[in-house]
C-alpha positions in Angstrom: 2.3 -11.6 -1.9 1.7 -8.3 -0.2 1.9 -5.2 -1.9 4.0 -2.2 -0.2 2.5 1.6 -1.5 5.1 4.5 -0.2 4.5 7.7 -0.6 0.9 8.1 0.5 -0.5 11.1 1.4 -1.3 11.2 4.9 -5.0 12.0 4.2 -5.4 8.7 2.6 -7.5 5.9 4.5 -8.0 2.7 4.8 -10.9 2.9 2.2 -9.2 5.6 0.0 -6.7 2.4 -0.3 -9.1 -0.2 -0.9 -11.3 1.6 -3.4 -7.7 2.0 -5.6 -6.4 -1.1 -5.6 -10.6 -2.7 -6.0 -9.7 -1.6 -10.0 -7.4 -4.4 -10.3 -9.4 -7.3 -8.4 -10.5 -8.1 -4.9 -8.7 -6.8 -2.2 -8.1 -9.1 0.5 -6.7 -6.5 3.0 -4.9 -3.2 3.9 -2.6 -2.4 6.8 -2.0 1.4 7.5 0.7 1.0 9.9 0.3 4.0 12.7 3.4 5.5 14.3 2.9 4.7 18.2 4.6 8.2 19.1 2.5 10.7 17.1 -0.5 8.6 16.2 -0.5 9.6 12.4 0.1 7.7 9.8 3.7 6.7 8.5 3.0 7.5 5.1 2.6 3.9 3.8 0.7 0.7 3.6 0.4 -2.7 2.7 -2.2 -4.2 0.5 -2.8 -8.1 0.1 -5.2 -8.7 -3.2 -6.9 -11.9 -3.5 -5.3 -12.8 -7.3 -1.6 -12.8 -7.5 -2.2 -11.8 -11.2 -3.8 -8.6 -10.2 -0.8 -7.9 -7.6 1.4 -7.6 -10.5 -1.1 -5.6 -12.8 -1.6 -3.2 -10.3 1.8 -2.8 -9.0 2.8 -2.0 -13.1 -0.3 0.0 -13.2 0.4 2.0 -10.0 3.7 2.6 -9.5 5.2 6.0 -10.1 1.4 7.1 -10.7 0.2 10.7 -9.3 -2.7 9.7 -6.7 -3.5 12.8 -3.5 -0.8 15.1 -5.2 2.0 12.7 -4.2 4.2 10.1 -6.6 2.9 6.9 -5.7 6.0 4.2 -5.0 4.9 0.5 -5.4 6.0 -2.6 -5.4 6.5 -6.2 -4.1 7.0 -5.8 0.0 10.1 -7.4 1.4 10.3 -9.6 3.6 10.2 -7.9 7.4 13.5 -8.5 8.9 14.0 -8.8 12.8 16.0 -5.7 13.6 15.4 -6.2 17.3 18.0 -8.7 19.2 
């Protein structure tokens, strides 16, 4: 499963991320997607933790908490859909 986190703070990194989510279990990876235009950050990322288990605790854990002055939204990512035809 792969965790979405909205709402970050576009100071966050890649290791900001990581260190977060390492209080739950092992993290297995993070994606900060990049917008290609402006070359900042979109202001989320994905996380994929080694232990399902610890997906869930830290998605309960984490969700609506206050991390970087911003209200953190996260959950279970959905599936990506192919908008492009």
């Amino acid at each position: 499963m792969t965790i979405y986190v909205g709402n970050l703070s576009y100071q966050a990194t890649e290791d900001d991320i990581r260190e977060v989510f390492a209080e739950y279990g092992s993290v297995k990876r993070v994606v900060l997607p990049i917008d290609r235009e402006t070359g900042r950050m979109r202001g989320f990322a994905f996380v994929d933790m080694i232990e399902s288990a610890h997906e869930d605790t830290a998605i309960a854990d984490l969700d609506g908490a206050e991390w970087m002055g911003r209200q953190l939204k996260v959950n279970k990512a959905k599936p990506r859909e192919n908008s492009r035809r």
